[in-house]
C-alpha positions in Angstrom: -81.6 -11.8 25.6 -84.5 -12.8 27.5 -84.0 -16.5 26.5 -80.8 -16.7 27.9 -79.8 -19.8 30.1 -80.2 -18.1 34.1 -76.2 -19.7 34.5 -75.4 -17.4 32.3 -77.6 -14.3 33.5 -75.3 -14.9 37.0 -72.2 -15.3 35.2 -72.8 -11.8 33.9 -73.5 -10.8 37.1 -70.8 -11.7 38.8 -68.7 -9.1 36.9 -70.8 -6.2 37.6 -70.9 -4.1 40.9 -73.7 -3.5 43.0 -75.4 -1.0 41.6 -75.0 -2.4 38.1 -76.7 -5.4 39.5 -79.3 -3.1 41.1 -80.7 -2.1 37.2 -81.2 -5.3 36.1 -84.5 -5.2 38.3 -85.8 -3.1 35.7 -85.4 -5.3 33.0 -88.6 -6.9 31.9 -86.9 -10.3 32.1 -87.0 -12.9 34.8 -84.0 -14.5 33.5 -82.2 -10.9 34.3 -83.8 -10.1 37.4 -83.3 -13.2 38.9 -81.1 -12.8 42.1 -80.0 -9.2 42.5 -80.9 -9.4 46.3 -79.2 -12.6 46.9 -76.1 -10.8 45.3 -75.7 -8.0 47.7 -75.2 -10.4 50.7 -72.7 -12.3 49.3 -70.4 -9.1 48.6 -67.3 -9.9 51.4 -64.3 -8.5 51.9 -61.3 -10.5 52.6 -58.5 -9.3 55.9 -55.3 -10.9 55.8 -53.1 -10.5 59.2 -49.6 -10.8 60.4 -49.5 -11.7 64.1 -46.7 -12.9 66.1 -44.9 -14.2 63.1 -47.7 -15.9 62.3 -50.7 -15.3 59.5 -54.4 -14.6 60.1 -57.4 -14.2 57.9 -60.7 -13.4 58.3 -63.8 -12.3 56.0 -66.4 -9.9 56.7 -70.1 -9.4 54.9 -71.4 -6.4 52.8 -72.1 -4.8 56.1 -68.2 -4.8 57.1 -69.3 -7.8 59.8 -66.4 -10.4 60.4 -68.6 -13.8 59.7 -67.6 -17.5 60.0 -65.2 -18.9 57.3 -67.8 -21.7 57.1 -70.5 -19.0 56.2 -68.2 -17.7 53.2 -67.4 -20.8 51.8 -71.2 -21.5 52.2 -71.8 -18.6 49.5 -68.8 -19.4 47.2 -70.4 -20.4 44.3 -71.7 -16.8 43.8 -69.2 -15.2 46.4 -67.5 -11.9 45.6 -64.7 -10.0 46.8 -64.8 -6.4 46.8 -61.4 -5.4 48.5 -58.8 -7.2 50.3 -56.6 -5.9 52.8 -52.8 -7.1 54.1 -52.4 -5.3 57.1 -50.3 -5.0 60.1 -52.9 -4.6 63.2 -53.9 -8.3 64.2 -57.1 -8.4 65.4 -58.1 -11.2 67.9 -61.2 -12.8 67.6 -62.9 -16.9 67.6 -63.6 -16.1 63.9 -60.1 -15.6 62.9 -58.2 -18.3 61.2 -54.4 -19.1 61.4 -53.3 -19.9 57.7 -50.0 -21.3 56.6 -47.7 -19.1 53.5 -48.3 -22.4 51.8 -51.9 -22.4 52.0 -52.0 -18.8 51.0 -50.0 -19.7 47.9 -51.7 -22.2 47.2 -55.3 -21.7 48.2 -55.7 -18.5 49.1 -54.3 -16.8 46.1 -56.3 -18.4 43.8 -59.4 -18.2 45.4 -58.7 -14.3 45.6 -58.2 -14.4 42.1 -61.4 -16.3 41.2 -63.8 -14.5 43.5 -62.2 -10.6 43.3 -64.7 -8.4 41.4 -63.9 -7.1 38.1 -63.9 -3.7 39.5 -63.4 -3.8 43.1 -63.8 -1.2 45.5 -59.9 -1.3 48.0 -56.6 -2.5 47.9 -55.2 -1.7 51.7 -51.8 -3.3 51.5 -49.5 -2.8 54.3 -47.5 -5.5 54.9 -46.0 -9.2 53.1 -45.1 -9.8 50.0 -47.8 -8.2 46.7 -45.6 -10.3 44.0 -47.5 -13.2 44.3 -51.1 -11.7 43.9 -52.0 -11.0 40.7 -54.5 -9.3 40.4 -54.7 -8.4 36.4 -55.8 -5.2 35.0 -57.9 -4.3 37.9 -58.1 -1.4 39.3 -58.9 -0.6 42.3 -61.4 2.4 43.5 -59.4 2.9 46.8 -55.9 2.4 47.3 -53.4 2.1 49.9 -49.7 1.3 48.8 -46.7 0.7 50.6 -43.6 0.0 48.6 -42.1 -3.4 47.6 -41.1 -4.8 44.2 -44.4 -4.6 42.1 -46.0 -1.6 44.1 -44.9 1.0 41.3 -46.4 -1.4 38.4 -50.2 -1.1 40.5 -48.9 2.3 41.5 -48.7 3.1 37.4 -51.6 1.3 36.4 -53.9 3.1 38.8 -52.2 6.9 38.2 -52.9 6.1 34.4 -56.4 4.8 35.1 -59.4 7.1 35.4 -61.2 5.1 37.5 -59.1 5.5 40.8 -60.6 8.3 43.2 -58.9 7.9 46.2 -54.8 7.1 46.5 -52.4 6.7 49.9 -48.6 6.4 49.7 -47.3 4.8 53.0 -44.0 5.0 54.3 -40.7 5.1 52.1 -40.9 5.7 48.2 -38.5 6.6 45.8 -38.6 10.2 45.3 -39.6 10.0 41.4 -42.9 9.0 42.1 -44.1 12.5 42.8 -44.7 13.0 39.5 -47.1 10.2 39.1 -49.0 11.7 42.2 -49.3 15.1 40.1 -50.5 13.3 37.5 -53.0 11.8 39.9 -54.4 14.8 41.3 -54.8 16.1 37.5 -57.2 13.6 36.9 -60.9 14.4 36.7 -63.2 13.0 40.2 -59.9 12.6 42.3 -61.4 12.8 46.2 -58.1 12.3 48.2 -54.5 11.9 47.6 -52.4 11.3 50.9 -48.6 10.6 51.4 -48.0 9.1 55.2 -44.1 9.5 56.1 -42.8 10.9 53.1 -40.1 13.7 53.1 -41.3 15.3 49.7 -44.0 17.5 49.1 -46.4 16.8 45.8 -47.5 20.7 44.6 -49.2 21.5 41.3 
C-alpha cells in the first residue's frame, strides 16, 4: 500500500474521522501520512437558520468558530462536514449569508451530501423540511429530532444502530415511539436519552 497514488491516500481519508486520521501518522509511509494536520482544520460544521421568513446559513471551523463562506469554499476540495444543524434561533452576524429554498435545493443539498463525513458526529434538526436531505445510511453520533414525515425513518435507523450514544426527542411524537427509546437505552454505551415536551414517560 505504500505505492499508492497520494489522490487516493486523501480519498481514503476523507471517509475516516479524526482520530482515524490521527493513526495514519504511525504508518511508515509518506503516501499515508501525508496531510493528517491539514485534515483537522478543514473539519466544519454547517448552521442553517430560519429568520424572519427568511433562510440563513453559516459554517464554523473545527474549533466551533463561525468563518467566512469564502474561507470554506477555499478548503472544499478536502472540506468535511461533521454535523449540520436546522435550527430555529437566528443568529445575526456579517458572516451570515441569506440563501434562497432554491439554492438550498439545489446547491446546498448536494454539497451537504458530497462533503458530510461518513460517520459524522450531530444532526440538530429543529425546524424545515428533513425530506429533501438525504443523508444515506449514516448515522449520526448525536441526535436531535423533531418530528416531520421522514423523522421516524432516521429515528429507526439510529435506535437500531449501535453507534448512536446520545438521542433527544423534541416536541410532539406519536406515542408508539417509546418503545424505540427503550430499545435505545438498552443499547450498550448509551450516554443520554432526553424527551423535551412529551406527555409520556419512557421506563425500563
Amino acid at each position: 500500500m505504500n505505492s499508492v497514488p497520494l489522490i487516493f491516500s486523501l480519498a481514503v481519508q476523507a471517509h475516516l474521522k479524526l482520530d482515524e486520521i490521527e493513526t495514519l501518522n504511525h504508518v511508515d509511509s509518506e503516501t499515508w501520512q501525508k496531510d493528517p494536520e491539514t485534515h483537522k482544520s478543514e473539519i466544519f460544521d454547517l448552521k442553517l437558520y430560519m429568520g424572519v421568513g427568511k433562510w440563513f446559513f453559516y459554517f464554523r471551523n473545527s474549533d466551533c468558530v463561525p468563518v467566512s463562506f469564502e474561507f470554506a469554499m477555499a478548503k472544499q476540495a478536502t472540506l468535511r462536514l461533521r454535523g449540520v444543524s436546522l435550527v430555529r434561533e437566528f443568529e445575526s452576524h456579517h458572516l451570515i449569508r441569506e440563501i434562497s429554498p432554491d439554492q438550498i435545493e439545489n446547491r446546498l443539498l448536494p454539497f451537504i451530501q458530497e462533503h458530510l463525513e461518513s460517520r459524522p458526529e450531530y444532526l440538530n434538526y429543529c425546524k424545515g423540511d428533513l425530506s429533501k436531505f438525504d443523508f444515506g445510511s449514516r448515522v449520526f453520533d448525536s441526535l436531535d429530532l423533531h418530528f416531520n414525515e421522514v423523522s421516524l425513518e432516521i429515528l429507526s435507523r439510529h435506535v437500531k444502530s449501535k453507534r448512536c450514544r446520545r438521542l433527544s426527542v423534541v416536541l410532539s411524537w406519536p406515542n408508539e415511539i417509546k418503545w424505540q427509546l427503550v430499545e435505545f437505552l438498552k443499547k450498550p454505551g448509551v450516554e443520554s436519552l432526553q424527551t423535551v415536551f412529551h406527555w409520556f414517560k419512557v421506563t425500563i
